[in-house]
C-alpha positions as CSV (number, residue, x, y, z in Angstrom):
1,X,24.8,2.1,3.3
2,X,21.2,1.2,2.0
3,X,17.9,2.2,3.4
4,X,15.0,0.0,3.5
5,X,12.3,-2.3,4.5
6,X,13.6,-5.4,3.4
7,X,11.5,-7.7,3.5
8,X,11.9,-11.2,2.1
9,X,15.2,-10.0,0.6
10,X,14.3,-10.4,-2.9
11,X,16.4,-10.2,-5.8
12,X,16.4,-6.7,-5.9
13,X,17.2,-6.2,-2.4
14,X,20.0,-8.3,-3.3
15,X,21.0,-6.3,-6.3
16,X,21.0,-3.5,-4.6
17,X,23.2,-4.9,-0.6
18,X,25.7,-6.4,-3.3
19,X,26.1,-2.9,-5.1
20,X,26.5,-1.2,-1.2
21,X,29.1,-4.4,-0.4
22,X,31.4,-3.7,-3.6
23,X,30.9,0.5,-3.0
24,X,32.6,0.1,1.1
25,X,35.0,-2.2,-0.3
26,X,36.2,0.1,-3.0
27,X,36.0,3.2,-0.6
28,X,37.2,1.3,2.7
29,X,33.7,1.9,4.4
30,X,31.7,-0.5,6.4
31,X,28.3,-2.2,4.4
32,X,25.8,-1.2,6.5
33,X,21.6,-0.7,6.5
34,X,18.9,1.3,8.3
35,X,15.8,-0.7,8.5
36,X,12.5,-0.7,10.4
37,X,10.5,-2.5,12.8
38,X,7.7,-2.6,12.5
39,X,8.1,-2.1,8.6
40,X,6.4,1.6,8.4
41,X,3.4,0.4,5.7
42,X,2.5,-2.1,8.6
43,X,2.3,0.9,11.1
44,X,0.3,3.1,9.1
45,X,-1.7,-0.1,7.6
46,X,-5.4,-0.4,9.4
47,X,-5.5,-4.2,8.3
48,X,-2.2,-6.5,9.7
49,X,0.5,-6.6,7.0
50,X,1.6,-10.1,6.1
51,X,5.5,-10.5,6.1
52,X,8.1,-12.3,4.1
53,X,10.1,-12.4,6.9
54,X,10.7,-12.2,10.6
55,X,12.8,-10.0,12.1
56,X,15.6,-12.8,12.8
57,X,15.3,-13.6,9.2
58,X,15.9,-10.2,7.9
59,X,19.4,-9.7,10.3
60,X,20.9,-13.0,9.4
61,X,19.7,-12.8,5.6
62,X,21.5,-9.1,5.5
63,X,24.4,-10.5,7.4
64,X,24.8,-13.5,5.0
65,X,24.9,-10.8,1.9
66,X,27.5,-9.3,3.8
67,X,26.2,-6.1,5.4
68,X,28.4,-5.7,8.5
69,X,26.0,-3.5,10.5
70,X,22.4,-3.1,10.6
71,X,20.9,-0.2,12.2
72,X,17.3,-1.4,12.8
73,X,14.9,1.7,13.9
74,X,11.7,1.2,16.0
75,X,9.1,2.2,13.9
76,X,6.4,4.5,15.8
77,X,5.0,7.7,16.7
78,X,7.8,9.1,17.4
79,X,10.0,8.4,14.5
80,X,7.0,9.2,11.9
81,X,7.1,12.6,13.8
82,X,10.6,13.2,12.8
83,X,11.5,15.5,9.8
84,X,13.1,14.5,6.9
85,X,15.9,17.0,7.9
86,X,16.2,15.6,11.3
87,X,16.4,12.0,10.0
88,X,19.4,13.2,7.6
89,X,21.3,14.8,10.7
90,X,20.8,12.5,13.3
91,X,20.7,9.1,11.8
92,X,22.7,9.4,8.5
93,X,25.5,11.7,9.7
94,X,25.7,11.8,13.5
95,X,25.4,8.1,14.3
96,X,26.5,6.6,11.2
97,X,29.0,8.8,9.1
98,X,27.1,7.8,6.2
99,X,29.7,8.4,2.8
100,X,27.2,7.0,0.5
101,X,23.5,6.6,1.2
102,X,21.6,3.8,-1.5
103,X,17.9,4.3,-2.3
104,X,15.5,3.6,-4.5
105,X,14.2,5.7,-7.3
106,X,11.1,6.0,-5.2
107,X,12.4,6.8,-2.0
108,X,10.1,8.6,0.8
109,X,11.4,9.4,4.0
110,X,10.9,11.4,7.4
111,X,7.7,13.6,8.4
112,X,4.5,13.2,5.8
113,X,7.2,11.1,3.5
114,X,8.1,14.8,2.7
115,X,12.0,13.7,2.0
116,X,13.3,12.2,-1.2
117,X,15.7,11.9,-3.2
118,X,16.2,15.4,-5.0
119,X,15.9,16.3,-0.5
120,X,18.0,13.7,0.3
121,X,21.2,15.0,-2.4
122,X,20.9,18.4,-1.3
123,X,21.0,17.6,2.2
124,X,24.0,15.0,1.4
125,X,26.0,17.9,-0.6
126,X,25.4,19.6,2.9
127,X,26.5,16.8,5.2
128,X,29.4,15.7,3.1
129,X,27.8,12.2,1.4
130,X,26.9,11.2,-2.0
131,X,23.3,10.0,-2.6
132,X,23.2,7.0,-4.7
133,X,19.9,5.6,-6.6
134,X,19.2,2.0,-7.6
135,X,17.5,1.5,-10.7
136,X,14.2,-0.8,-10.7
137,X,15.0,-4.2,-10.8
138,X,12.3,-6.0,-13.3
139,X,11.7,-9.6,-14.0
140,X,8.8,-10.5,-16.8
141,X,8.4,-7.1,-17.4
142,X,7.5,-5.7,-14.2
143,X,9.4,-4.3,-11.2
144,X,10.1,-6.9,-8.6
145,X,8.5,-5.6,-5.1
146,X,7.5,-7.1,-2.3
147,X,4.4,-6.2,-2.3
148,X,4.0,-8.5,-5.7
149,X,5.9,-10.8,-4.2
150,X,2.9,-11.1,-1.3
151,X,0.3,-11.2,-4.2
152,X,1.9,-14.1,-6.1
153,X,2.1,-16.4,-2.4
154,X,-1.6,-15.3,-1.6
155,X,-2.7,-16.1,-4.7
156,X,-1.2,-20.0,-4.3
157,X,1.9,-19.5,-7.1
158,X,5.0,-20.5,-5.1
159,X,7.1,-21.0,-7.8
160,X,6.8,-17.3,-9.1
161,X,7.0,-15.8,-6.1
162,X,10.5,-18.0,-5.1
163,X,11.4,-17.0,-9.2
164,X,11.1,-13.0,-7.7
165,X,12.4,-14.0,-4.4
166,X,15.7,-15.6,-5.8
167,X,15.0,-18.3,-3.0
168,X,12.4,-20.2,-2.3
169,X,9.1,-18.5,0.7
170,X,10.3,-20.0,4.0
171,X,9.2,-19.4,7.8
172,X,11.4,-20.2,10.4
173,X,10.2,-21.0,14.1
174,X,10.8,-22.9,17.1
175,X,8.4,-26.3,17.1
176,X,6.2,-26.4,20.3
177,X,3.5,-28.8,22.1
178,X,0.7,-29.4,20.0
179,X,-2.9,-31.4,21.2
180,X,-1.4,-34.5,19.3
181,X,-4.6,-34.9,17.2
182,X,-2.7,-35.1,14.3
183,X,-0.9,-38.7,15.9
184,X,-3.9,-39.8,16.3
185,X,-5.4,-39.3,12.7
186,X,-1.5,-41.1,11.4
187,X,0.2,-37.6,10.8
188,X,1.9,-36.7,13.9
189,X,2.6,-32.7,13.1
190,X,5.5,-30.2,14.4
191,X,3.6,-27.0,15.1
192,X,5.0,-23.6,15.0
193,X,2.8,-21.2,16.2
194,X,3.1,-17.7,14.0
195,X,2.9,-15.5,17.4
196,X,2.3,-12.0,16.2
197,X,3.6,-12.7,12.3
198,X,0.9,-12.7,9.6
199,X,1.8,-15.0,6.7
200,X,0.8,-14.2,3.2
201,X,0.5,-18.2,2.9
202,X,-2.6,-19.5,4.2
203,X,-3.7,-23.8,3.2
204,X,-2.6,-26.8,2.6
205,X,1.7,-27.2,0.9
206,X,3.7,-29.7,0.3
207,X,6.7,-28.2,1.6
208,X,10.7,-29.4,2.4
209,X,12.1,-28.9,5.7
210,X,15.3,-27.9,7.4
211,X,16.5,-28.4,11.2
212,X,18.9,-26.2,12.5
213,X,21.4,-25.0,10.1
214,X,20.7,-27.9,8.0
215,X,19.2,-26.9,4.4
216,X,15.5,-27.5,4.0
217,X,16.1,-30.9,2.3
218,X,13.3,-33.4,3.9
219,X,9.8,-33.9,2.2
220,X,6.7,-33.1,4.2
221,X,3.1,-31.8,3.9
222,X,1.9,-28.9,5.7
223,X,-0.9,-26.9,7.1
224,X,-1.4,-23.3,8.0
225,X,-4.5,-21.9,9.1
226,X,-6.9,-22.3,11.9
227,X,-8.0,-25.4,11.9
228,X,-11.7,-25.2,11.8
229,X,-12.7,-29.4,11.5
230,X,-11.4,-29.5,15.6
231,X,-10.0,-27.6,18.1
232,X,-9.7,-24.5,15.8
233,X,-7.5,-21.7,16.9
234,X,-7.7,-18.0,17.0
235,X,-4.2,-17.7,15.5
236,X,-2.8,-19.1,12.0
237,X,-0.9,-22.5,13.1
238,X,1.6,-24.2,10.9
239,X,1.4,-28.1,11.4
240,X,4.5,-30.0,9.8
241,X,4.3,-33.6,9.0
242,X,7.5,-34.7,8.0
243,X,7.6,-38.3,5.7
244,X,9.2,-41.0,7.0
245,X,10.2,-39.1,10.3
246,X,10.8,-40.8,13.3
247,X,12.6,-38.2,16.1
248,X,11.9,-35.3,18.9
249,X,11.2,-32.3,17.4
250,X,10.2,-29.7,20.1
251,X,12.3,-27.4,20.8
252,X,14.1,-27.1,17.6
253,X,14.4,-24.7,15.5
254,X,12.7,-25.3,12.2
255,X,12.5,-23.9,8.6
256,X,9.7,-24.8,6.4
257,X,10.4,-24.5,2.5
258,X,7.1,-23.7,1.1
259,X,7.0,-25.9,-2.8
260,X,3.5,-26.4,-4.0
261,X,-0.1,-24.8,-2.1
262,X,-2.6,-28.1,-2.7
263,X,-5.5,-26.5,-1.5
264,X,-7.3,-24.4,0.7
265,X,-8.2,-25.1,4.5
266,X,-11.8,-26.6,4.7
267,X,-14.0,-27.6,7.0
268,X,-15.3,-31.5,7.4
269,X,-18.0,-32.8,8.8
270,X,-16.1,-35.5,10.6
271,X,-12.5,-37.2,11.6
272,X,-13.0,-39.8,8.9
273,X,-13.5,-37.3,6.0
274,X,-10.6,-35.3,7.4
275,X,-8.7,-38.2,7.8
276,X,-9.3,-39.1,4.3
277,X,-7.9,-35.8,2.6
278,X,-4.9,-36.2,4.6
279,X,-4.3,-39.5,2.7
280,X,-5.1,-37.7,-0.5
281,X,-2.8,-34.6,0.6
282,X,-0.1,-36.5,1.5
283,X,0.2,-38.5,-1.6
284,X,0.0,-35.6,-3.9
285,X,2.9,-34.0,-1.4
286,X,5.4,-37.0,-2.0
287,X,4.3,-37.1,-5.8
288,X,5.6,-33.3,-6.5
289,X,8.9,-33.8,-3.9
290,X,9.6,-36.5,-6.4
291,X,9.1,-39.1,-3.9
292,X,7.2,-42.8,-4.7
293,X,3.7,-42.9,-2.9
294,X,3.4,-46.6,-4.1
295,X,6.9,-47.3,-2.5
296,X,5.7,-45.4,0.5
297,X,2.7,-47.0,0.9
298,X,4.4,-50.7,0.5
């Protein structure tokens, strides 16, 4: 078994489920993982933590690398409260029968992150399992994290964040009712409202898009933020306006491939100079999904 965060599932998460999958094969053990929600920086965090991924995200993305159970832990008082020790004996050994435990070099656990690992082998020699560390997983140089992987989305670079990620930033949701301003300005949207989730994307994307369990395969331009030209919102919105789309899309589930951040959300002083960026957003959306704007335009 590993224990984590896991957010996004990066490569090194990957790395290291893929490591736990072949080690229960070999031993005739059960892949399994202890996570968190919320993830325990977020608690302790006075600012709102932006995630890689919701919690749906997370359980199918461990599922799909093959973890057969996932023991995720409400993350509060309570649980901060509990001692390293207690941790060990109650969640490790007592409900899980943990044979091998996988960590990272830099490890913290229980009360006061007073555990780690030199804690966590002596207290596995104890309890009868083996502690297992993962070395760092580095790509240019530097340990791939999640945190760096936040840093690279904020700062606009897609690319090197989906290069960490092994995958491309995506966020899932379930498309609701909008005001329909965006029909009227010629770009009927799909909205996704964020709920709770803050996203370390925040502007204007050309993006590719998935319904269902299809892959995210069709070209669109997107918006998230708060719309400050009209009707602004007190929550992040994504707004999806899918090329060449003609279909009902509320209620469906929908993934959102993020590809290329155009620019920032601005404010205009009018429809008619919003209206005009959209034109000038959406044609610099088809043109790096490799689709024609001439042809579209015709």
């Amino acid at each position: 078994m590993a224990i984590g965060a896991f957010d996004g599932l990066h490569r090194g998460h990957r790395m290291l489920l893929a490591q736990v999958c072949e080690r229960a094969q070999a031993t005739g053990c059960l892949p399994a993982v202890v996570s968190f929600e919320p993830l325990p920086r977020a608690f302790f965090s006075p600012a709102p933590l932006p995630r890689l991924s919701g919690v749906r995200d997370k359980l199918e993305g461990l599922a799909a690398a093959g973890i057969a159970h996932t023991l995720l832990l409400r993350f509060n008082a309570r649980l901060s409260a509990m001692s390293a020790e207690d941790f060990v004996q109650q969640v490790l050994v007592h409900r899980l029968a943990a044979r091998e435990v996988w960590v990272g070099g830099d490890f913290r656990f229980g009360h006061a992150r007073r555990g780690d690992v030199a804690m966590l082998e002596r207290l596995g020699a104890q309890w009868g399992f083996a502690t297992r560390v993962m070395p760092p997983v580095t790509m240019n140089g530097a340990r791939i994290s999640a945190s760096r992987i936040r840093a690279l989305l904020a700062a606009g670079e897609c690319s090197g964040a989906a290069e960490l990620l092994g995958h491309p930033f995506v966020i899932t949701g379930r498309v609701g009712h909008g005001n329909r301003l965006g029909r009227a300005l010629g770009f009927p949207t799909a909205n996704i409202a964020l709920g709770r989730r803050v996203s370390p994307v925040q502007g204007i994307f050309a993006v590719r898009v998935g319904l269902g369990q299809s892959p995210c395969s069709w070209p669109a331009v997107a918006s998230l933020g708060v719309r400050p030209t009209v009707n602004q919102v007190a929550r992040p919105l994504l707004e999806v306006h899918l090329f060449d789309f003609d279909g009902d899309l509320y209620g469906q589930r929908m993934a959102v491939e993020f590809v290329a951040k155009l620019r920032d959300e601005q404010r205009f002083d009018d429809l008619e100079s919003l209206k005009a960026q959209m034109d000038v957003d959406a044609r610099r959306a088809r043109e790096i999904l490799g689709m024609n704007p001439r042809l579209a335009e015709a």
